[in-house]
C-alpha positions in Angstrom: -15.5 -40.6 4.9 -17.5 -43.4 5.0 -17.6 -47.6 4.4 -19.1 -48.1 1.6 -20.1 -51.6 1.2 -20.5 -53.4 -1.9 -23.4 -55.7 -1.9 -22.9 -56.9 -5.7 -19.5 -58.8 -4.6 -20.2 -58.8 -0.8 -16.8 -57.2 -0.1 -16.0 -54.3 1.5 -14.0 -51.5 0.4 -11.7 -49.2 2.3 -12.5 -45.6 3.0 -15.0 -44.1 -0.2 -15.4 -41.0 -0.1 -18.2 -40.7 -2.5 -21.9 -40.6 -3.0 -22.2 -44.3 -5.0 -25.0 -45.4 -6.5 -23.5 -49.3 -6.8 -26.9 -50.8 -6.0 -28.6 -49.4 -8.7 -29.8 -52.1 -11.3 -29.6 -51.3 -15.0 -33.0 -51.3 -16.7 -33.5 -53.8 -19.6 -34.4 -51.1 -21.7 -32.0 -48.1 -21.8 -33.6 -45.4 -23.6 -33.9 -41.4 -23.9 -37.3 -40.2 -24.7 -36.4 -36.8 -26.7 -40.2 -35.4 -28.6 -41.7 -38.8 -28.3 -39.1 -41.0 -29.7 -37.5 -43.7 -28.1 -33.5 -43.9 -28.6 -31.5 -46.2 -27.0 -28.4 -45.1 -25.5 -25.4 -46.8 -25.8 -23.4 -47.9 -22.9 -20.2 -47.4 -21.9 -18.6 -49.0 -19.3 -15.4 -48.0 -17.8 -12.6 -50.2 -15.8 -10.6 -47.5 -14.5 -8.9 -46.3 -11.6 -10.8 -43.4 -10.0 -8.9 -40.5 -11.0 -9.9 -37.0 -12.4 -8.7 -37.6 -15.4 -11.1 -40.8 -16.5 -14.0 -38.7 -14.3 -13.6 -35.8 -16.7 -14.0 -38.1 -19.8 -17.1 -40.1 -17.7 -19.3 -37.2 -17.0 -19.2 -35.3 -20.3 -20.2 -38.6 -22.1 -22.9 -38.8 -19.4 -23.5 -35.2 -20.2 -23.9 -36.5 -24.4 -26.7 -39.2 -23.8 -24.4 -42.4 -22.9 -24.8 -44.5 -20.1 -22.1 -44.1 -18.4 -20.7 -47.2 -15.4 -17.8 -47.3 -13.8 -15.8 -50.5 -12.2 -13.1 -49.3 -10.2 -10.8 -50.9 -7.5 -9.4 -47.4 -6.4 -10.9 -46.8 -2.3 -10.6 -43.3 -2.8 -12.3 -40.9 -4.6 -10.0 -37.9 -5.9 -12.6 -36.4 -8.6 -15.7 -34.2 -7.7 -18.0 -36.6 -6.0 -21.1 -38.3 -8.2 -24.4 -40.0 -8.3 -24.6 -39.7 -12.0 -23.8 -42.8 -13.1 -23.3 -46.8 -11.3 -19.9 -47.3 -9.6 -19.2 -50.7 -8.9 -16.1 -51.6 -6.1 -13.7 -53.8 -5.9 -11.1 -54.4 -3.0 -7.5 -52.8 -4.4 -5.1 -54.4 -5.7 -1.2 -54.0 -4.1 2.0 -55.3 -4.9 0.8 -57.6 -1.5 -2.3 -58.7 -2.2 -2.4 -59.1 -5.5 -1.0 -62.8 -5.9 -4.5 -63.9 -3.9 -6.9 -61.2 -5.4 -6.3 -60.6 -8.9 -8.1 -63.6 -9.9 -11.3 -63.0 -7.8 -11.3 -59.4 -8.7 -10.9 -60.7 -12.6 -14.2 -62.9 -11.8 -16.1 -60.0 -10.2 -15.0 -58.2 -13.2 -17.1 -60.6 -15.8 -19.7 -60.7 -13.2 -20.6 -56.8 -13.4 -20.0 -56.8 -17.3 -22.9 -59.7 -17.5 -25.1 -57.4 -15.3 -24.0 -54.0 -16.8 -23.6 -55.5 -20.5 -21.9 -52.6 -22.1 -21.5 -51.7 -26.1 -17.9 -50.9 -25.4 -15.7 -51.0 -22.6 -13.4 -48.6 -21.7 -10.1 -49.8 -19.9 -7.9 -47.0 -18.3 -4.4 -47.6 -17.9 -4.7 -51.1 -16.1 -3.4 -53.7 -18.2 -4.3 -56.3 -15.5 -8.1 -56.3 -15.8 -8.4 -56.8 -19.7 -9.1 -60.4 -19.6 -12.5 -60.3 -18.4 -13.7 -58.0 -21.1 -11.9 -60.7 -23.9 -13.3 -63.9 -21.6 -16.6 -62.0 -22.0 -16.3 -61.3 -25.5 -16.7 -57.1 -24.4 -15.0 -55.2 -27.1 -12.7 -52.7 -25.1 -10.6 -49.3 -25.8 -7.6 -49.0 -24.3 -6.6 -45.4 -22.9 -3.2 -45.7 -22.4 -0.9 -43.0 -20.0 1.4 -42.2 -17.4 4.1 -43.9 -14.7 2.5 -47.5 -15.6 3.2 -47.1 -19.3 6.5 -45.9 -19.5 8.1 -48.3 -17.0 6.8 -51.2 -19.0 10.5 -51.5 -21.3 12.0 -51.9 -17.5 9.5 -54.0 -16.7 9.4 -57.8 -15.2 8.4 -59.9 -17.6 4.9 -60.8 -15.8 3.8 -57.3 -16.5 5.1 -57.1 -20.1 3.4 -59.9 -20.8 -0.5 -58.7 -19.2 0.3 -55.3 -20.8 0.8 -56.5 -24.5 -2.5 -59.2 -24.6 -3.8 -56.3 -23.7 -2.8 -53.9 -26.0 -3.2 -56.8 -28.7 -6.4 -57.5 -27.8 -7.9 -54.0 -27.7 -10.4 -52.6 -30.8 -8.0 -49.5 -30.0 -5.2 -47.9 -28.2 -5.5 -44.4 -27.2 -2.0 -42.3 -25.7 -1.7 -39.3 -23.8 1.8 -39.2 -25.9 4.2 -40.0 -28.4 6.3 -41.0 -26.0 3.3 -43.6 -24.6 2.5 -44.7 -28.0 6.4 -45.4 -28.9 6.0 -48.1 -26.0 2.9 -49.8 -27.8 4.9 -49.6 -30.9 7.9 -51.2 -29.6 5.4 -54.3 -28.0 4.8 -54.8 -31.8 0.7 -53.2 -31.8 0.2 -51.4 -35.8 0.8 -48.2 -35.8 -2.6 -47.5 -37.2 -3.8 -48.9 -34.4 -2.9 -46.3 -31.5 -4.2 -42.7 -31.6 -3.0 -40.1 -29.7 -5.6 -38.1 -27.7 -4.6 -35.7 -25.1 -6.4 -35.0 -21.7 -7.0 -31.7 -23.1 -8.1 -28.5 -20.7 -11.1 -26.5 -20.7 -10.3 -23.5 -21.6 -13.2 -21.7 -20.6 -12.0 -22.5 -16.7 -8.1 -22.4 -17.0 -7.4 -19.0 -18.7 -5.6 -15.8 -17.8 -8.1 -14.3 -16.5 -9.4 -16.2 -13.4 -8.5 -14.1 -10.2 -6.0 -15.3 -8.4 -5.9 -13.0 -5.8 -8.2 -13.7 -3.4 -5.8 -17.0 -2.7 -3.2 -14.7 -2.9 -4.9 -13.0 0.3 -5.8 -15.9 1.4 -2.2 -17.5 2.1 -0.7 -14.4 3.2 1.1 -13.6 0.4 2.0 -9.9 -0.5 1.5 -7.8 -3.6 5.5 -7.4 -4.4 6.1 -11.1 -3.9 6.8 -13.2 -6.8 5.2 -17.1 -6.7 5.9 -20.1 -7.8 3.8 -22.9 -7.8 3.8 -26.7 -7.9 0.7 -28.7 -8.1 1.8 -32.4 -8.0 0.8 -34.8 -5.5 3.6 -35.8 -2.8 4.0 -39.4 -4.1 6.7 -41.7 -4.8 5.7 -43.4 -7.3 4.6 -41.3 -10.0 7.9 -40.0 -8.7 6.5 -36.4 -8.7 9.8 -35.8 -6.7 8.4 -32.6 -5.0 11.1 -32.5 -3.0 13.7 -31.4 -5.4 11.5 -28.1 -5.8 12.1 -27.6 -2.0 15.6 -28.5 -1.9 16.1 -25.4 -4.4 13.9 -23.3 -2.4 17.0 -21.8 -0.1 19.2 -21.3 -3.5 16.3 -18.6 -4.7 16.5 -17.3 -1.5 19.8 -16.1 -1.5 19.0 -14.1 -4.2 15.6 -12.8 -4.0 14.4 -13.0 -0.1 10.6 -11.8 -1.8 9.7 -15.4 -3.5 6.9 -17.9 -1.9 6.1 -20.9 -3.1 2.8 -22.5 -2.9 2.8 -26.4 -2.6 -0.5 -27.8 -3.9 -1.1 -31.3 -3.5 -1.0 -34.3 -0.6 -0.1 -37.9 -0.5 2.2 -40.3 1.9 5.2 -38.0 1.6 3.3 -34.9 3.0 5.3 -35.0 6.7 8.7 -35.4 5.6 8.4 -32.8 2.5 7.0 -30.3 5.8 9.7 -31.3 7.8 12.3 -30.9 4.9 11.3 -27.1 4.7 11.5 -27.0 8.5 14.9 -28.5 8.4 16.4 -26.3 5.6 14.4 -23.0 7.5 12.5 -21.9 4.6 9.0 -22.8 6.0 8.1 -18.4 6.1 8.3 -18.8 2.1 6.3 -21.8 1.7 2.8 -22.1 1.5 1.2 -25.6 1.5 -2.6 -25.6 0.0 -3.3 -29.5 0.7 -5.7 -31.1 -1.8 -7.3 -28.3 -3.8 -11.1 -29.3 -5.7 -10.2 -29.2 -9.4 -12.9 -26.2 -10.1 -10.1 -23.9 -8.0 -6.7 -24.9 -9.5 -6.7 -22.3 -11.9 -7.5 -19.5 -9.1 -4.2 -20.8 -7.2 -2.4 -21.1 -10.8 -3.9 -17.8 -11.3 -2.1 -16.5 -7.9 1.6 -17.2 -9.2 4.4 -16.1 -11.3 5.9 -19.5 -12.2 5.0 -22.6 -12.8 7.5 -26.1 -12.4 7.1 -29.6 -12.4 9.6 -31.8 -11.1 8.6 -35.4 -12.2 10.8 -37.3 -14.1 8.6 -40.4 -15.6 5.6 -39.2 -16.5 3.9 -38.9 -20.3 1.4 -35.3 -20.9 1.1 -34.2 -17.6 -2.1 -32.2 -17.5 -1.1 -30.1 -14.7 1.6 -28.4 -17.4 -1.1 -27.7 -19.7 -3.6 -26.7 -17.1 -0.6 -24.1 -15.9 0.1 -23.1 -20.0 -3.8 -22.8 -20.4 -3.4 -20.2 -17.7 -0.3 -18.4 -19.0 2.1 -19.6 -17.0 5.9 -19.5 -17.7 6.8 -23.3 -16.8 9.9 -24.8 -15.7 9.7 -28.3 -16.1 11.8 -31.9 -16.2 13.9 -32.7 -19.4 11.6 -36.0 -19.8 10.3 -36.9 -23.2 6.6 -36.0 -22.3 7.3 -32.7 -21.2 9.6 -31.8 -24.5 6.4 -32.4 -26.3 5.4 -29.6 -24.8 7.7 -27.5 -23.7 11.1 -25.8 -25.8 13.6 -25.5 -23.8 14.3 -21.0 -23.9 11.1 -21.0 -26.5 7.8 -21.4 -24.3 9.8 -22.7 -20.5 12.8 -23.9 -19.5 13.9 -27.6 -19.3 16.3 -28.9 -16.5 17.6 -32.3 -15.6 15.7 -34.3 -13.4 16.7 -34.2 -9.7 19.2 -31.8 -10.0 17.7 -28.2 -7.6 20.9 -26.5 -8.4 20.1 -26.1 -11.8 16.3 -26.4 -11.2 17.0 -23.2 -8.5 19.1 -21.3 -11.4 16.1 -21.4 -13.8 13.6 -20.1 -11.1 16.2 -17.3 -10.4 16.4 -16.4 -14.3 12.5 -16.0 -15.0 12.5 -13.9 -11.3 14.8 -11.4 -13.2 13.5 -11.4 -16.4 9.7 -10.4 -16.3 9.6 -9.8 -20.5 10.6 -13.6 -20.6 7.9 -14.8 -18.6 5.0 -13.2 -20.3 6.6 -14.2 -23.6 7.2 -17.9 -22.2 3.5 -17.6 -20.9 1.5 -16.4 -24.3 3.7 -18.8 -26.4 2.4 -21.8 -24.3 -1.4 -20.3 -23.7 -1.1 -20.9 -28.0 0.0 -24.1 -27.7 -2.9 -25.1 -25.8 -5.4 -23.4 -28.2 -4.1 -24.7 -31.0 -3.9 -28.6 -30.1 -5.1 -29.1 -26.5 -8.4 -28.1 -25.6 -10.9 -30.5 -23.9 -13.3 -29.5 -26.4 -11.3 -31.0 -29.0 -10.2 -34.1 -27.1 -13.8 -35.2 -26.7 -14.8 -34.6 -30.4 -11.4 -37.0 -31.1 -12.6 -39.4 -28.3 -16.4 -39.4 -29.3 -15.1 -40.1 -32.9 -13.5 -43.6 -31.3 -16.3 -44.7 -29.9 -19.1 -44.1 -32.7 -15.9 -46.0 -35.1 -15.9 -48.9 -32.5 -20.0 -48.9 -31.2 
């Protein structure tokens, strides 16, 4: 970890971990020389927060011949580290700070856009930060999911009001969901203009047949002992709610003594979820694995039985595909975004949110019923196949921007 300081705004930004390459200027002339001829390649710029799911969608457009730059006020970097394309920082915005900041981080904003000048802008999730790209006259896309979506209806009316000149202002509103694009709806934005595009998952790397038995070894976990796995981060809000999985740990366990559960994931709530397991002695069947590197999620998905989620706001969550992509049986919150998924006693179970009784009676009903599980688990590893796969969200996303370029 390392201060990374931004010379382009002269702030500086919290911890980065991150090889940046924020003091690179753009050329006038952006070109790819393929045989001799010059093409220019458009640029892209994205106003995201740093998160793997906007890195995934930035480096394969890298990969296609875009110029890809990033503007980000996130201070830590939770994808694979980069020097493949600009990043350019600004301080973070809080629920504190932002009454001061907003406005100069708005300003900064236009400033990179006049340096970076971009074909298309790509705004992820925050609503906030599309008024430089319509003071600039940027067009911009809108990819639209998770927490910060769904709350809007609930709202104040501050936020209600940045999210929908935002969503009326943008070329084009992409959802994770149906659920995410009934919210756009609802603001009043045409339904012809919202597409749903998933963060789909490679399939090539989240399959069946990764081993999962080295980190099986690894965390001391024997061959006759059944596994289930959560991989949400230990955060309130999203409200991943982790610790109604371990508040249902010591039901299982009066049942079937042979179950561990791995714990993937870190955040703010990390202590007290430790202590919790400490507190109801069930600390011998639970294995935390901290912040695993995305290339190895499906070796520890690969090292369990059963897969559950216990968020209750949250839109696709591409965790519960990455775990169908695998074949997992998954247990999972009766939310609106995961029953686009998931039928309850047809591919997973369903179960009301916050509630480990029931969440604990599911666990202990795929534990007895092996047949169930591998049916559960090929139904969903279709799913994916037919109408998730990263290949296919790229070609839909690709398709959006040569529409808008």
């Amino acid at each position: 970890m390392h201060q990374a300081k931004n010379l382009l705004t002269g702030y500086r930004t919290g911890p980065f971990n991150m090889v940046t390459d924020i003091l690179k200027k753009p050329t006038k002339t952006n070109c790819l020389i393929i045989k001799g001829l010059k093409i220019l390649r458009k640029k892209i710029c994205y106003v995201s927060p740093v998160s793997i799911h906007s890195y995934r969608f930035m480096e394969a457009f890298r990969q296609r011949g875009y110029d890809i730059s990033l503007i980000t006020d996130s201070s830590a970097w939770i994808a694979p580290e980069t020097n493949m394309f600009r990043v350019y920082v600004l301080p973070k915005l809080t629920w504190l700070n932002s009454p001061w900041l907003l406005t100069p981080n708005i300003l900064t904003i236009m400033k990179f856009l006049r340096r970076i000048q971009p074909d298309l802008v790509h705004l992820h999730v925050h609503h906030h930060y599309s008024l430089p790209m319509i003071l600039s006259s940027f067009p911009f896309l809108l990819t639209s999911w998770g927490n910060e979506v769904l709350q809007l209806p609930r709202a104040n009316w501050i936020l209600k009001t940045l999210a929908r000149f935002a969503g009326m202002n943008a070329r084009k509103i992409t959802a994770d969901a149906r659920c995410v694009k009934k919210v756009w709806t609802e603001f009043g934005i045409p339904d012809n203009r919202i597409e749903i595009i998933y963060f789909g998952v490679d399939t090539t790397a989240f399959n069946p047949n990764v081993n999962g038995q080295d980190v099986r070894e690894q965390l001391e976990i024997g061959k006759n002992d059944i596994v289930v796995i959560s991989t949400r981060a230990f955060y309130e809000d999203p409200p991943y709610n982790v610790e109604c999985l371990i508040r249902a740990i010591p039901l299982v366990l009066e049942r079937h003594g042979n179950v561990k559960f791995i714990i993937k994931g870190t955040g703010p709530l990390e202590n007290h979820l430790k202590s919790l397991t400490r507190e109801l002695d069930v600390s011998r069947c639970v294995r935390f694995a901290g912040l695993v590197p995305h290339y190895e999620v499906a070796q520890y998905l690969n090292a369990a039985d059963i897969y559950v989620s216990t968020c209750y706001i949250d839109s696709t969550s591409v965790s519960l595909l990455e775990a169908m992509s695998c074949g997992l049986p998954p247990i999972v919150t009766d939310i609106p975004g995961n029953r686009e998924w998931i039928e309850n006693g047809v591919n997973g179970f369903l179960f009301p949110s916050k509630n480990p009784k029931v969440l604990a009676e599911k666990i202990i009903e795929l534990i007895e019923n092996e047949p169930l599980r591998k049916r559960f688990g090929e139904r969903c590893l279709q799913i994916i196949k037919r109408k998730a796969t990263w290949k296919e969200s790229l070609t839909k996303m690709e398709a959006v921007y040569k529409a808008l370029l």
